[in-house]
C-alpha positions as CSV (number, residue, x, y, z in Angstrom):
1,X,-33.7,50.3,-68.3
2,X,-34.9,46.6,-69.6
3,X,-35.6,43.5,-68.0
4,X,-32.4,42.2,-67.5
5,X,-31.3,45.5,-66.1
6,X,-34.0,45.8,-63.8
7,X,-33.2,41.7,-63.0
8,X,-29.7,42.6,-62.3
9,X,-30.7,45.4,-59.9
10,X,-33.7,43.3,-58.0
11,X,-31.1,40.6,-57.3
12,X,-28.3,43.3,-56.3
13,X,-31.2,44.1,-53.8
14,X,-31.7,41.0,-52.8
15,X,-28.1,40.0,-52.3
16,X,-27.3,43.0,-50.0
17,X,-30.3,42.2,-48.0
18,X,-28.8,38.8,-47.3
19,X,-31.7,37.1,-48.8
20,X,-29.7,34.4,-51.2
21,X,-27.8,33.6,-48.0
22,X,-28.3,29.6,-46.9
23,X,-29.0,30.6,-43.5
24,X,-31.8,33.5,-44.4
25,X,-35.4,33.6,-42.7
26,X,-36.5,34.3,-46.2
27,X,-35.1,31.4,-48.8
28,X,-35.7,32.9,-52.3
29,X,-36.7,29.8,-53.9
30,X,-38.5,29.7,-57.2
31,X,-41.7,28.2,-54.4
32,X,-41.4,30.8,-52.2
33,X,-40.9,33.8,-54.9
34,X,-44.5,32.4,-57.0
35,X,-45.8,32.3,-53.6
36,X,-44.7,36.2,-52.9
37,X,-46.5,37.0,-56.2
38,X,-50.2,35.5,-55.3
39,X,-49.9,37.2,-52.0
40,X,-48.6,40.9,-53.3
41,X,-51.3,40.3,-56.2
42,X,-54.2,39.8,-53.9
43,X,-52.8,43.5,-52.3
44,X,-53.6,44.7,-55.8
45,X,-57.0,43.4,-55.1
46,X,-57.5,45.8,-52.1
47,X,-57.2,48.6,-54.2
48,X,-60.4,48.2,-55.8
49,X,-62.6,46.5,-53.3
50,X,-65.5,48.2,-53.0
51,X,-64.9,50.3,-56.4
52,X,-63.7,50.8,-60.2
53,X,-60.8,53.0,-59.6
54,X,-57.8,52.3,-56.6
55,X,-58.2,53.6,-53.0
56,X,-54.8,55.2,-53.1
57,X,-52.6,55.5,-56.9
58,X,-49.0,55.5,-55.2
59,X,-49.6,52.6,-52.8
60,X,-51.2,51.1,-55.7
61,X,-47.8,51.7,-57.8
62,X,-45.7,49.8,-54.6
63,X,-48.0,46.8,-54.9
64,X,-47.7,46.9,-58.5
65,X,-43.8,47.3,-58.2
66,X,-43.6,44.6,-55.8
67,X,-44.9,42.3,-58.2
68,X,-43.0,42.8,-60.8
69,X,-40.0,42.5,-58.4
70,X,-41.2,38.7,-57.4
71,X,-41.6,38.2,-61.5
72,X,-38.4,39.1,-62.7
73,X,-37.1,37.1,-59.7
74,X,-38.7,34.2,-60.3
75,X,-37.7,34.5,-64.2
76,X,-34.2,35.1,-63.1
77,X,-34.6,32.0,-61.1
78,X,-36.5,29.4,-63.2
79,X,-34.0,30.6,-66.0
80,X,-36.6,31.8,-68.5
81,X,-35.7,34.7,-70.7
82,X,-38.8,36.9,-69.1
83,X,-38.5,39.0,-72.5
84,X,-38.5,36.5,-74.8
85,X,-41.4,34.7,-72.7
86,X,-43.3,37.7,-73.2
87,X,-42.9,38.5,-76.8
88,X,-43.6,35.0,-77.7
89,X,-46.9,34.7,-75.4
90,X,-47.9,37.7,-77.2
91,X,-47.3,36.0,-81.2
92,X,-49.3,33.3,-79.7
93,X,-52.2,35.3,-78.8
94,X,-52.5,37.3,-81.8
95,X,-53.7,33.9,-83.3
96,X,-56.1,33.2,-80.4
97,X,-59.3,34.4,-80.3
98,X,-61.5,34.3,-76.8
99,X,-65.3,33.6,-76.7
């Protein structure tokens, strides 16, 4: 599966949950969705607090999952080709060094 397949599926998610509805308690605007992504990253963070390796591997892999849900959403929102994004952020960092 790629990106836009996993894009299509998030938002099939999304849509039967009701959440692209005007009337939702949970608006999925492109503010709301980066704001998602802070908060499920900072759950990442919890994994590790206190030590090198995570407390617990699979709820590690939901947190994980969770933020790449509220990525490809947000991509999928914004309009940006998340692939492409990707591959070129990637040309430009071969030529980038970091001190």
């Amino acid at each position: 599966m790629d990106i836009k397949q996993l894009t299509d599926e998030i938002n099939r998610f999304v849509t039967a949950k009701g959440w692209y509805d005007p009337d939702t308690l949970y608006p999925q605007t492109p503010k709301n969705i980066a704001i998602s992504i802070a908060v499920e990253s900072a759950e990442i963070l919890e994994h590790f607090q206190f030590g090198d390796a995570p407390k617990d591997r699979e709820q590690l892999a939901g947190e994980l999952a969770d933020v790449a849900n509220y990525l490809f959403q947000l991509a999928y929102l914004t309009g940006i080709d998340l692939e492409q994004a990707i591959l070129e952020k990637l040309r430009i960092n071969y030529d980038r060094t970091w001190e």
